[in-house]
C-alpha atoms as one frame of an Amber mdcrd trajectory, in Angstrom:
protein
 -25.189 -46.165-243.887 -26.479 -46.483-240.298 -27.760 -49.327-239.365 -31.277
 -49.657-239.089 -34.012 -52.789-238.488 -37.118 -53.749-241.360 -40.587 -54.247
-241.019 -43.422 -55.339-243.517 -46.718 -53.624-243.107 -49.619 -55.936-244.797
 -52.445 -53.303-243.334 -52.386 -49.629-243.089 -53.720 -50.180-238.942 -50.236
 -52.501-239.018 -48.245 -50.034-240.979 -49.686 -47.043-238.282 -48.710 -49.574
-235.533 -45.269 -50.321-236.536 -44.412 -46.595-237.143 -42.036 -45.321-234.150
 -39.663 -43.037-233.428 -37.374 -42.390-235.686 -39.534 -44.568-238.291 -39.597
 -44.266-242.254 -42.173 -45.558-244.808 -40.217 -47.179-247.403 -42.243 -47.181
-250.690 -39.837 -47.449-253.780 -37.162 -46.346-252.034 -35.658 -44.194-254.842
 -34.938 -41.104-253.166 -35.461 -42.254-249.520 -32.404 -44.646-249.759 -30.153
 -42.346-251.812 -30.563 -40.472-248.908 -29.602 -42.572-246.201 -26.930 -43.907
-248.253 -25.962 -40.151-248.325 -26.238 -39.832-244.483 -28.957 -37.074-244.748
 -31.943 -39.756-243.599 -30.686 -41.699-240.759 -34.299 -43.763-239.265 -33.575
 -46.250-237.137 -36.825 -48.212-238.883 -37.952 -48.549-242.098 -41.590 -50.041
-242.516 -42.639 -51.553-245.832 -45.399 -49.958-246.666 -45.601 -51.437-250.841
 -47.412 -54.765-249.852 -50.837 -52.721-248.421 -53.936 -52.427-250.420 -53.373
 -49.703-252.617 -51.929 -50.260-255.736 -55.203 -49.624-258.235 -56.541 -46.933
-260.191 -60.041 -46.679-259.865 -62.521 -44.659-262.014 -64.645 -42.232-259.546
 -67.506 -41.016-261.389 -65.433 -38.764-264.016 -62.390 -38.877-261.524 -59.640
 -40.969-260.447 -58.756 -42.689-256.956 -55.065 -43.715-257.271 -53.471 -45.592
-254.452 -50.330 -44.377-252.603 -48.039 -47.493-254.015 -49.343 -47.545-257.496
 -46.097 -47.710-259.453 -45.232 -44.053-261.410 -45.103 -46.282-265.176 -48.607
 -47.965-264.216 -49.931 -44.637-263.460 -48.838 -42.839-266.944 -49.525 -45.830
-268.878 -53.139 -46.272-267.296 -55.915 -45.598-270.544 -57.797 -43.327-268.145
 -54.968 -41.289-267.370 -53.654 -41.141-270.414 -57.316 -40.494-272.329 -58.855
 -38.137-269.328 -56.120 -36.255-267.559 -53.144 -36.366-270.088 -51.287 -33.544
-268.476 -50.321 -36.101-265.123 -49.547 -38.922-267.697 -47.545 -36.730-269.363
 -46.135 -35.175-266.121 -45.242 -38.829-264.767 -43.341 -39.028-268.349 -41.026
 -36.632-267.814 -39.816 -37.485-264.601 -37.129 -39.780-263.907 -35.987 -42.439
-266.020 -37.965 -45.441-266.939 -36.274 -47.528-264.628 -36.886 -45.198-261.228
 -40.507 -44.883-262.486 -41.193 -48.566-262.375 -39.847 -48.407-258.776 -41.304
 -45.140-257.156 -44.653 -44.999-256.017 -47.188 -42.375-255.950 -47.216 -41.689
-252.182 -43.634 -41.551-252.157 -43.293 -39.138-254.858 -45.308 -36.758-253.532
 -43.108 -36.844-250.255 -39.777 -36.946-251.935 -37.395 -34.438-250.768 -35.565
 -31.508-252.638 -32.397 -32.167-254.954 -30.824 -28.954-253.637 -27.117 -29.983
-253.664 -26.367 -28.582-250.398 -29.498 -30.566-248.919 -27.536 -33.738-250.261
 -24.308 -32.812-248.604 -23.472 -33.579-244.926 -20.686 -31.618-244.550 -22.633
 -28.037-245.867 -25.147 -26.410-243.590 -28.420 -26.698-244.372 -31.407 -25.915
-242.663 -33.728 -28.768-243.999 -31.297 -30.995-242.258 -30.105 -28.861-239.122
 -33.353 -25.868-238.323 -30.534 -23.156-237.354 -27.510 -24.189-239.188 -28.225
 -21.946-242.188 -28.944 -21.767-245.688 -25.188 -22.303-248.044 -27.369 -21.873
-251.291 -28.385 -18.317-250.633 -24.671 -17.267-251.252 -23.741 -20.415-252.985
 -24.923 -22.068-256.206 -28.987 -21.412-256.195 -29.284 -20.836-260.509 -32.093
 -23.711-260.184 -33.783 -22.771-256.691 -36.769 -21.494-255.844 -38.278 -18.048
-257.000 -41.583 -17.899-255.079 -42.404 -18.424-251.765 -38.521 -17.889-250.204
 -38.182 -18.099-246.759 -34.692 -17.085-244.672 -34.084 -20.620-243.919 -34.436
 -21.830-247.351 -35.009 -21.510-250.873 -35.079 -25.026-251.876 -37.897 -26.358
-254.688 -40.066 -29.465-254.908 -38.500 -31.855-257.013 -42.032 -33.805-258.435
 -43.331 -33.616-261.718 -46.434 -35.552-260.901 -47.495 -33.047-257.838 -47.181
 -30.430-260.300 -49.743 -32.016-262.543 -51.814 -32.747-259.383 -51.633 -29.555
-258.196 -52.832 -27.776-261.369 -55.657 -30.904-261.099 -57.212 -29.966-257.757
 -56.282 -33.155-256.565 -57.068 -34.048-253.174 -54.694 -36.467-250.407 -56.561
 -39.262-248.359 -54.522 -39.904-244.971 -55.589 -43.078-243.247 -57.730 -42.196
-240.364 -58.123 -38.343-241.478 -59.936 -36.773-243.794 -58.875 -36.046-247.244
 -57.086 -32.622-247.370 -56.320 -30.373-250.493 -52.538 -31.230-252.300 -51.452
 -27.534-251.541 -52.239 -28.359-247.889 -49.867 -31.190-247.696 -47.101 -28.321
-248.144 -45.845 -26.775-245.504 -42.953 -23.701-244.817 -41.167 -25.815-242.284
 -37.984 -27.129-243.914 -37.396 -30.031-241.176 -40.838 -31.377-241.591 -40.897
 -30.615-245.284 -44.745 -31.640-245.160 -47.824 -30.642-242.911 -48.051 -35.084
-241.953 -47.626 -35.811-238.481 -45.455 -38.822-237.495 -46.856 -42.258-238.858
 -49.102 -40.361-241.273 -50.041 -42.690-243.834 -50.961 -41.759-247.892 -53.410
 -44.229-249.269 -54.584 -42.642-252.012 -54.832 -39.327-254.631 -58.051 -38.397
-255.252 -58.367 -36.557-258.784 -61.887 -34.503-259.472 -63.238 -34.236-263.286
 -61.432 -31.906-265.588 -64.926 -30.671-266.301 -63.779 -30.900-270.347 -60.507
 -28.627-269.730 -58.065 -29.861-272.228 -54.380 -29.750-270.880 -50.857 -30.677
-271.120 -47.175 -30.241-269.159 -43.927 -29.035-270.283 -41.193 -28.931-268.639
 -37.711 -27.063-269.288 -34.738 -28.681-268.233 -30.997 -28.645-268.737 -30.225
 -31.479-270.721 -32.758 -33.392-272.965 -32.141 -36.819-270.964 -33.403 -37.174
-267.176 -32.748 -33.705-265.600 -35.285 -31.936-262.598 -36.780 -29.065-264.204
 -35.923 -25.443-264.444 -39.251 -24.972-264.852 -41.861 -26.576-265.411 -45.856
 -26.094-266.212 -49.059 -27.766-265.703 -51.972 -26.261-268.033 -55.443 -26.974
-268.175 -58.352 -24.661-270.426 -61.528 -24.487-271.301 -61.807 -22.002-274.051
 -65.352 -21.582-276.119 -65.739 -19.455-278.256 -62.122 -17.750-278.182 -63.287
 -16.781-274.296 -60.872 -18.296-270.934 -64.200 -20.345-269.395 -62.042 -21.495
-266.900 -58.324 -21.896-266.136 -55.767 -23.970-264.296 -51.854 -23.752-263.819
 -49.210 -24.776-261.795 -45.861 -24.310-261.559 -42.431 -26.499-260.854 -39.324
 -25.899-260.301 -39.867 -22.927-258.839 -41.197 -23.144-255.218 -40.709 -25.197
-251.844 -44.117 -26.730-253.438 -46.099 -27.049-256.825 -46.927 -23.357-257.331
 -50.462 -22.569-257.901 -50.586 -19.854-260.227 -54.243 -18.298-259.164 -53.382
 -14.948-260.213 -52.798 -16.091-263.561 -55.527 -17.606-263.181 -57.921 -14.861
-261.966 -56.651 -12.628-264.990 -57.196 -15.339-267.549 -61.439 -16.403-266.527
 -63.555 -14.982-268.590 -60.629 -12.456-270.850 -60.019 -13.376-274.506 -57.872
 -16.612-275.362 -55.003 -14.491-277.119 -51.326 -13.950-276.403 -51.822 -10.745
-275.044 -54.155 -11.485-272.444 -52.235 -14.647-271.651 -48.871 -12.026-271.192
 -50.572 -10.317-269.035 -51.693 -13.187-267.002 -48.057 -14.166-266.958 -47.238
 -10.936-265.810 -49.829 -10.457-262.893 -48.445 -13.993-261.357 -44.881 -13.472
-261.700 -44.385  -9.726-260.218 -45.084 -11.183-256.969 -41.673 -13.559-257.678
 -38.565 -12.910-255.452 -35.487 -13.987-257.193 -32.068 -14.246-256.582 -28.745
 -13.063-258.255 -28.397 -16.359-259.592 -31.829 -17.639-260.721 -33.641 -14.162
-261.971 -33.588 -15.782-265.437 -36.663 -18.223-264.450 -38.924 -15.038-264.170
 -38.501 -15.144-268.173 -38.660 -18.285-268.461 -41.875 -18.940-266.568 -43.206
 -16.211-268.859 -42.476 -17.963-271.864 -43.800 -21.618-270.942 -47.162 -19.562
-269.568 -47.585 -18.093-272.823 -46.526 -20.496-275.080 -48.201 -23.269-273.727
 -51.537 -21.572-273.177 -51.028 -20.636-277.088 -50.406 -23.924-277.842 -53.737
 -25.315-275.791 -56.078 -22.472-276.878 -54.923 -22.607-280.697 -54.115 -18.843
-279.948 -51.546 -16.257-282.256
């Protein structure tokens, strides 16, 4: 590991401050320092960011404000999360083991970068590490990369379960000094930068907007039963009244660069009835725009299956 030097931030003005070149926030530290320890994050700082102010969950109206260093077990254990928005308690749940989630934080797990093996390893090229060196996983091992979204340089996916959840939740990032932007917009298509946050951008909180009485939940396909990043994963959320899609929301993981917003799914599903055939076809209009690989087509099925059995499962449908 190369050496670097250690500061404690005890505002977010200090935190801003201490950020320099070649700086790192250091929340948890559970993928951050596997990295470095790999030799794929090299700063020359790390600044402490887990002693500021924002380790509460606060009610807002009929949403949440969650800090950027509330720990990922408070967060799925919180009442309000667990009794309001059970698809992000649920989504916290199923990532990581029990010990990682009392570590990570919220900010940092939204910034966490991909698990693509080749990412991980130095001696492979890889454009999120090297813009220009090339992308090993297009001819190499890419059965759990990314189906939507692909670029040339990279067909890596976003790790988080929780953003996944969040995404499908239209939650909303607050960035100290800067307004509050949309999740989706924290995503980016530049694999270096692997976010739209400038330099010394600081997280303080996830804002979370009522579920406007949308009843939803997250599954998540994986390779082994035990702590595994998903295959594919789904956040659902419906309001269904008298057997009619009032409104919709879904997300996707495991499958893009980012959480996947599924609005065409979406679109198809307002206002259509709440039965399997309308929810195939849903399935059907989102995942003809996917682009997969040799290796990976078999997601395309499986996202069709989670999408339709889930949104069986929520809407009591046969």
């Amino acid at each position: 590991m190369r050496p670097f030097t250690y500061a404690r931030a005890t505002t977010p003005d200090e935190a801003v401050d201490l950020y320099g070149e070649g700086s790192a926030y250091l929340g948890g530290g559970t993928n951050l320092v596997d990295l470095m320890r790999l030799g794929v994050a090299l700063p020359s700082q790390l600044v402490d960011v887990t002693r500021l102010p924002y380790d509460r969950i606060e009610v807002d109206g009929d949403g949440l404000l969650i800090g950027a260093t509330v720990r990922n077990s408070d967060l799925a254990a919180h009442a309000v999360v667990r009794e309001r928005f059970p698809v992000l308690a649920r989504a916290v749940l199923s990532g990581a083991s029990g010990q990682i989630r009392n570590l990570a934080t919220v900010g940092g797990n939204l910034l966490q970068r991909t698990r693509c093996s080749y990412f991980q390893d130095v001696t492979r090229p890889c454009n999120r590490r090297e813009l220009g060196a090339g992308c090993s996983a297009r001819e190499g091992d890419h059965h759990n990369l990314a189906i939507f979204g692909n670029t040339p340089e990279c067909i890596a996916t976003h790790p988080s379960d929780m953003a996944v959840a969040l995404a499908a939740l239209d939650a909303n990032v607050v960035i100290h000094g800067r307004d509050e932007i949309p999740l989706d917009s924290l995503y980016g298509h530049d694999p270096v930068r692997n976010s739209t946050l400038e330099p010394g951008d600081l997280i303080t909180h996830v804002r979370i907007p009522a579920l406007d009485g949308m009843t939803g939940t997250y599954k998540k396909v994986r390779e082994r039963a035990s702590f595994a990043f998903a295959l594919v994963s789904l956040a659902a959320a419906v309001d269904v009244k008298d057997g009619v899609i009032q409104d919709c929301r879904l997300a996707l993981g495991g499958v893009a660069a980012k959480p996947w917003r599924a609005r065409r799914a979406e679109a198809a599903l307002r206002q259509a009835p709440a039965t399997v055939p309308e929810f195939s076809r849903a399935a059907d209009a989102e995942l003809a725009g996917a682009e997969p690989l040799r290796g990976n087509a078999y997601k395309v099925d499986l996202a069709r299956n989670l999408i339709v059995g889930t949104l069986s499962e929520l809407a009591g449908a046969r």
